[in-house]
Phi, psi and omega in degrees: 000150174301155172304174184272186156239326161207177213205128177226135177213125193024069194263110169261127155224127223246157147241096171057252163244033156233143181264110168288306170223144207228114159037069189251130177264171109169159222234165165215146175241179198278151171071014190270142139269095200247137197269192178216118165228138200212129141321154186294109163126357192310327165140026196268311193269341135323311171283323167277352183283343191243001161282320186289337190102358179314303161256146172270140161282135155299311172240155155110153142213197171205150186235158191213107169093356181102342176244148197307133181281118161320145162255157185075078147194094174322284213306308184291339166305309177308330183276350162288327145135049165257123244204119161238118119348142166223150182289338184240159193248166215236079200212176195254131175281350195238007167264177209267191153311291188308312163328306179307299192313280182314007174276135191052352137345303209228142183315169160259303192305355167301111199308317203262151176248135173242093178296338213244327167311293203280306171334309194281335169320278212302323185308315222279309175281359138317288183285000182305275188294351206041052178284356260280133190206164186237131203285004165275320212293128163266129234280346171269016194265319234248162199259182184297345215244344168287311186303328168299319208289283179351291172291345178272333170301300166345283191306340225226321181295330171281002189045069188262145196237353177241167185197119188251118149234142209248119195032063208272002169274009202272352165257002193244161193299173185271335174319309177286292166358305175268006191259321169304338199259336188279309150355275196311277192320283217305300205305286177347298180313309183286010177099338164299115186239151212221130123255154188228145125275147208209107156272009177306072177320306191301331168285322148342283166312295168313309194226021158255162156261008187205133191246138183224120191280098166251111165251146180058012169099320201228153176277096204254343169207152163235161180184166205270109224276347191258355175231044160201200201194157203291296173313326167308315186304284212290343174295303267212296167316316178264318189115001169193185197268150181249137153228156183280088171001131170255146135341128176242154163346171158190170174210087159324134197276226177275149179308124186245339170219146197216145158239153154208128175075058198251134196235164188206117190247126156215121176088040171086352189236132210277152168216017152209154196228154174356075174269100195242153197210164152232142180246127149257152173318147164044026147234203135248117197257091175279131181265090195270169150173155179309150171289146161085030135309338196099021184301289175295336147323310176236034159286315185321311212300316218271012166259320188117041122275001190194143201268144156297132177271328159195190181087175166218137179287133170253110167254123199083328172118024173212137202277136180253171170260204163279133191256142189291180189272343157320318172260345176280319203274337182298274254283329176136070177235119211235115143220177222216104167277146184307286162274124192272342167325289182273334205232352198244341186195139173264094155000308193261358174284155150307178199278314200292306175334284202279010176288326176244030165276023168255345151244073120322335175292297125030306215253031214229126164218097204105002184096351159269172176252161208243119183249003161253027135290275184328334186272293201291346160281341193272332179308319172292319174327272183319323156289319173296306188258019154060072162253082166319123160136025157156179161226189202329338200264321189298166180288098203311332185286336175311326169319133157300162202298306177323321192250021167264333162286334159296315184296346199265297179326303176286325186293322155341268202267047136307335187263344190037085187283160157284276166234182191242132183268097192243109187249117197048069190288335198240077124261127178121352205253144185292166183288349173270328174281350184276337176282005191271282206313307177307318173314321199265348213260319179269354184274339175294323180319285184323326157270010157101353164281166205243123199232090172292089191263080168302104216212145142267025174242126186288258205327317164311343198253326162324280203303310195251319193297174195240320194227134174219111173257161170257157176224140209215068194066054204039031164246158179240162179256196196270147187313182202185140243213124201279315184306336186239064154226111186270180174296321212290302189309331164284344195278303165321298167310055206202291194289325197097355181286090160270024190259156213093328169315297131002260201318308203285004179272276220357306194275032205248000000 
């Protein structure tokens, strides 16, 4: 047999009393695709954070070629040929392409920069690969699924011969998903061997060729992407068979929310246009649509982060003005923002912080904050919504994406909001978490909160609404009844082909 191109042998790594990955082998060969498949916290972006050099291992090491890798030294993974992706990338929004690619390339004591050099690189290897990008283009000018391309030239422009993607779908359409993996399958052909990490089964499934199982930190199975199926996978991930909640029937209450006409201008440009909805007790009102439809303008409007430009909100059955997020949290209105990064949790606080900090007054006595409440609401959090990587006290960002996204769900419905604003609720999240998730959203639906769910993954919005409109270029369509709308039809109503639609709300 060929030699590995790399070797990870019995790699521990501890955060305090938690053990991220506990005593994990495992090798890759050229030209290989290996998935890393995991639950959010399994130990997958540890392991691979400490093959790029990001961590030193307690134990363990790794060879690339039969020779020993120094640990902790990013510059020597590179100088070994090892390339990481990161899910949120680590790239300058106001430089060009080309810029990006060449930062930290070239000496500082070098009198010349050779642009005219690295450019004819970068082209070269854009077409290598089917990369295509335009190396002038300034990377915030460019959409995500361009910007992804960007960080895998960086890597490949450093000659890189190993490749780490780290989630590498988790921000992009599926369209770019698949268009990334037909990618991935050429750089294979040509001899570039790849790992992604993944909780995805379907992607999974599709492009690797070899599969590695981590639960808890440890490596519990491998297997042959041609000898096994999407149940194994997922039974083998969590420790037990996972299924997805059905929906029951329901009988939706009084209208708890109303828009009409509602519009949203930011910068000379429209991005939401006569938008009108009805929200009822106990039900789920979905909202499908492609990203940068106007989804997050009017998850922002209807949280209290962005103001209207004309139309109007009915809350309760009384017309409001624009509400602050103090006053969006008064009214019961509970939400689960689209980036949990930027809009859902502050990283550097503890978990108990940011659990109460949209109520402090709640958590207040004297103008203080009372932290053995807050610690004992965040505990109930952690236990109830199974929030894994620390406990009240740790620093949030230690969390994984996923279960910083659990800490954001419970601190909601822990409150039993009347209602909930939920934008991308499962995005990011492993398949035992996404039923957690699906799970908690129909039991509140069941207890009479009214639940507005802003979601691109059409199953998801099929498996929980009751009612389902598209949104189309800041426009919405008319409801639609989830039981008699299949994929074909939404996908249309997606494209904007709403007709017939019209007819069948009448009866709703």
């Amino acid at each position: 047999m060929t030699a590995p191109v790399l070797e990870i042998l019995g790699v521990s790594k501890r955060f305090g009393d938690t053990l991220a990955n506990d005593d994990i082998s495992l090798s890759l060969a050229k030209g290989e695709i290996v998935a890393l498949l995991g639950e959010n916290g399994a130990g997958k972006t540890t392991l691979m954070s400490i093959l790029f050099g990001h961590y030193v291992p307690d134990t363990g090491h790794i060879r690339i070629h039969g020779a020993e890798l120094p640990p902790g030294k990013p510059r020597a993974a590179i100088g070994a040929g090892v390339g990481m992706v990161h899910q949120h990338f680590s790239l300058a929004p106001n430089l060009t392409v080309l810029e990006n690619v060449m930062t930290g390339t070239e000496s500082l004591w070098r009198l010349t920069s050779g642009v005219t050099a690295a450019r004819k690189k970068l082209t070269g290897i854009a077409e290598r690969f089917g990369l295509k990008v335009d190396p002038d283009a300034r990377l915030g000018d460019l959409s995500v699924g361009e910007q992804q391309r960007v960080e895998i030239l960086k890597a490949l422009y450093n000659e890189a011969r190993i490749l780490i993607l780290d989630e590498p779908t988790a921000v992009l359409t599926q369209a770019e998903g698949a268009r990334l993996f037909s990618t991935l399958k050429e750089m294979a052909r040509q001899g570039l061997s790849l790992i992604f990490i993944s909780h995805k089964l379907d992607e999974v499934m599709a492009a690797a060729d070899r599969i590695v199982v981590l639960r808890g930190g440890r490596r519990v199975a491998e297997r042959r992407a041609t000898e096994t199926n999407k149940a194994e996978l997922a039974e083998l991930m969590v420790g037990r068979r996972v299924t997805r909640p059905v929906r029951a029937p329901a009988m939706p209450g009084a209208v708890v929310m109303e828009t009409r006409g509602l519009g949203v201008r930011i910068g000379g440009v429209d991005r939401l246009t006569d938008v009108g909805f009805r929200l009822r007790e106990g039900e789920v009102l979905g909202i499908i649509g492609v990203s940068g439809n106007g989804q997050a303008p009017l998850a922002q409007l209807l949280s209290g982060t962005l103001s209207r430009s004309s139309g109007d909100i009915l809350l309760y059955g009384q017309p409001v003005g624009n509400l602050s997020v103090d006053e969006v949290v008064g009214a019961g209105i509970g939400r689960i923002p689209e980036d949990r990064n930027r809009e859902g949790a502050i990283g550097e606080m503890a978990l108990w912080e940011n659990a109460v900090m949209e109520r402090l007054p709640a958590y207040s006595r004297r103008g203080l904050v009372d932290r053995k409440a807050a610690i004992a609401f965040t505990d109930e959090i952690i236990a109830g919504f199974d929030v894994r990587g620390g406990g009240p006290t740790t620093r949030t960002r230690l969390l994984s994406g996923g279960n910083m996204q659990k800490l954001i769900l419970g601190r909601n419905l822990r409150r039993h909001p009347r209602i909930l604003i939920a934008a991308q609720p499962a995005r990011g999240l492993d398949e035992g978490a996404v039923a957690a998730v699906h799970q908690r959203i129909l039991d509140a639906r069941r207890a009479g909160t009214a639940v507005l769910l802003i979601s691109e993954d059409l199953d998801e919005v099929i498996a929980l609404a009751d009612r389902i409109q598209a949104i189309v270029g800041g426009r919405l369509s008319p409801p639609v009844d989830a039981g008699a709308a299949d994929a074909r039809r939404l996908g249309l109503m997606m494209a904007g082909d709403w007709s017939g639609v019209a007819e069948v709300s009448h009866a709703l």
